[in-house]
C-alpha positions in Angstrom: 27.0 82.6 -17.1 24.7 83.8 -14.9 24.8 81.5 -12.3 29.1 81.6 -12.5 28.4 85.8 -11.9 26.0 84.8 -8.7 28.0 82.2 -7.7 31.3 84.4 -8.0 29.8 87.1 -6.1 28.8 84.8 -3.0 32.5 83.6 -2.4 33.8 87.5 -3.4 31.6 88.4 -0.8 32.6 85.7 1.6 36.5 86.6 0.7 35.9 89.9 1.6 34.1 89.6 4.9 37.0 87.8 6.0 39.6 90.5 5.3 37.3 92.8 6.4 37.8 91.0 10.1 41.3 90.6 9.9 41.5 94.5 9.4 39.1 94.9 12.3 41.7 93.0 14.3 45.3 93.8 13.0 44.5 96.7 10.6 46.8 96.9 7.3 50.0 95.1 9.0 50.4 93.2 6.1 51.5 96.4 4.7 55.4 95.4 6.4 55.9 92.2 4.6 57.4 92.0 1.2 55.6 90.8 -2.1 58.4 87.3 -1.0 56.8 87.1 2.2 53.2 87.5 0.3 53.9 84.7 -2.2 55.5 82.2 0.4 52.3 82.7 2.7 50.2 81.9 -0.3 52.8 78.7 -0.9 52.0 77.8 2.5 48.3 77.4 1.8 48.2 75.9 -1.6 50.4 73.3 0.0 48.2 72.6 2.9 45.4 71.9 0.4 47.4 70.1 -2.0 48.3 67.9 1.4 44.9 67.9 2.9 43.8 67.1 -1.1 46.3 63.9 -0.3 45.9 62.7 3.2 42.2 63.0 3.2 41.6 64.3 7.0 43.2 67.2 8.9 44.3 67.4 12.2 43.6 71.4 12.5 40.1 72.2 12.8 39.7 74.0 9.4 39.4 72.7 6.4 40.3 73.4 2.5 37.6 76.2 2.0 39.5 78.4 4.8 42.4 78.1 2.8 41.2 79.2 -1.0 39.9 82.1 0.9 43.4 82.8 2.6 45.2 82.4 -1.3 42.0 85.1 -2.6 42.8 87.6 0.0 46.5 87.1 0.2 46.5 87.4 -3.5 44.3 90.8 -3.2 47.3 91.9 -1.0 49.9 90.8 -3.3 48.6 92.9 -5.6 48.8 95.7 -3.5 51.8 95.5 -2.3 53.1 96.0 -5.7 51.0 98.8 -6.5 52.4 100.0 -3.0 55.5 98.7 -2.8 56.2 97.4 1.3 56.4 99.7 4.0 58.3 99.8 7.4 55.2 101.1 9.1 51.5 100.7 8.7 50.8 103.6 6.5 47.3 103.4 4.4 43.8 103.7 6.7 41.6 100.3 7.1 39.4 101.8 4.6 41.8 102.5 2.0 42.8 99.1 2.2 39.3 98.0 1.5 38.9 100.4 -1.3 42.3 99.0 -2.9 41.0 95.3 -2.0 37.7 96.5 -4.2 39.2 97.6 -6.9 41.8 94.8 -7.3 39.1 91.8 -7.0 36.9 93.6 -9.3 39.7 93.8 -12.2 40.6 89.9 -11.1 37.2 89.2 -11.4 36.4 90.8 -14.8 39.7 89.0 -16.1 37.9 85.7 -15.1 34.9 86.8 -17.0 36.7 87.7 -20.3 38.8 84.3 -20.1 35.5 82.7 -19.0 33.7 83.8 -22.4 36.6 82.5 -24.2 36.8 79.1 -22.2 33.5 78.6 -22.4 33.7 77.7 -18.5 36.2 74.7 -18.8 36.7 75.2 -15.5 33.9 73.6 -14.2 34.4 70.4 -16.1 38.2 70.5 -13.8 39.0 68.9 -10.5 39.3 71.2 -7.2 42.9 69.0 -7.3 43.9 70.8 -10.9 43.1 74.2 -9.1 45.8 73.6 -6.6 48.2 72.2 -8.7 48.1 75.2 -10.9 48.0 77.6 -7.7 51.6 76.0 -7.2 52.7 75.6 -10.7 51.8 79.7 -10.4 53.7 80.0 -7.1 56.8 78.7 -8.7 56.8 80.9 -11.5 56.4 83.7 -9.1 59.3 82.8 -6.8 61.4 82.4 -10.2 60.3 85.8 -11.7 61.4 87.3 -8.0 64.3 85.5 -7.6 64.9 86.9 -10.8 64.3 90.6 -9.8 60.7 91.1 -11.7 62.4 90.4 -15.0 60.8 88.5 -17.7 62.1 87.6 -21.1 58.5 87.1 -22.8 56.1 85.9 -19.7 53.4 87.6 -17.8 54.4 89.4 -14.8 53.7 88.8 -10.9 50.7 91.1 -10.9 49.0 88.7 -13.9 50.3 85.4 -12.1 48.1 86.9 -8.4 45.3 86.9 -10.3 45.0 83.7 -12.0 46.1 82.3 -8.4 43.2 84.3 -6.7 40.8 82.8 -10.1 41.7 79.1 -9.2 41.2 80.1 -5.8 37.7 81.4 -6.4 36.8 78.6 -8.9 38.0 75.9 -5.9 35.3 77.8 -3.5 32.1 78.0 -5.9 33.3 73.8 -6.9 33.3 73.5 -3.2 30.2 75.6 -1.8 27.9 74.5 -5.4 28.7 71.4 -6.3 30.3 67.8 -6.0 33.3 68.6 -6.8 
């Protein structure tokens, strides 16, 4: 388990970086689009991997690896929006939004580590592909449970369905960055 801590830290570290940039350049905007908006932008990058997964070559010049980190951090935001709820205007400080995106990876991440103990790290022995597919599969269930108003009959909610999403995500970057897939 060690190495999964390291290697989890690494592409944390990387996620983070990157949103740190993005709020160096737009600050919290994100903080106007509703959690809809947040899952379809996720839905647009799991199914640009899922296609680049397919076609095996892109056009754009960016890779899978871009795009996990895009489903982490979008799914860090998704999670604050619902703490939040959206806003009409840009109303929490660049540094707030870092201390929120702190928190929120750190409970995601100690989630992975309790399931991880239990799973005895089965997801190393999976394919980057199953990560995707399960990043959509968790897409869809989101887009139901909104479509449905946030309701659930006996399922987890949106909150628990982000974090798994931004899990996948993180286990697709350490299978990417460590190893041969």
């Amino acid at each position: 388990m060690a190495d999964t801590k390291e290697q989890f830290e690494a592409v944390i570290k990387l996620c983070r970086e990157i949103f740190e940039k993005k709020l160096e350049d737009y600050g919290p905007s994100w903080r106007m689009m509703r959690p809809e908006s947040i899952t379809d932008q996720i839905l647009i990058k799991a199914k640009r991997i899922r296609s680049l997964e397919i076609k095996k070559e892109h056009r754009i010049n960016e890779g899978i690896k871009p795009e996990f980190i895009g489903i982490v951090n979008y799914g860090i935001i998704g999670l604050i929006q619902l703490e939040l709820g959206f806003a009409d205007d840009v109303d929490i400080t660049v540094e707030d939004a870092i201390k929120r995106y702190d928190r929120l990876i750190n409970a995601t991440k100690e989630l992975m580590y309790a399931k991880n103990h239990d799973y005895d790290e089965a997801w190393r022995l999976m394919r980057v592909s199953s990560y995707t597919d399960l990043i959509l599969t968790k897409l869809n269930r989101v887009k139901e449970i909104e479509n449905n108003e946030g309701k659930v009959v006996i399922s987890e909610g949106i909150d628990s369905n982000y974090k798994d999403m931004v899990n996948y995500a993180l286990f697709g970057l350490i299978k990417l960055t460590y190893s041969n897939k």
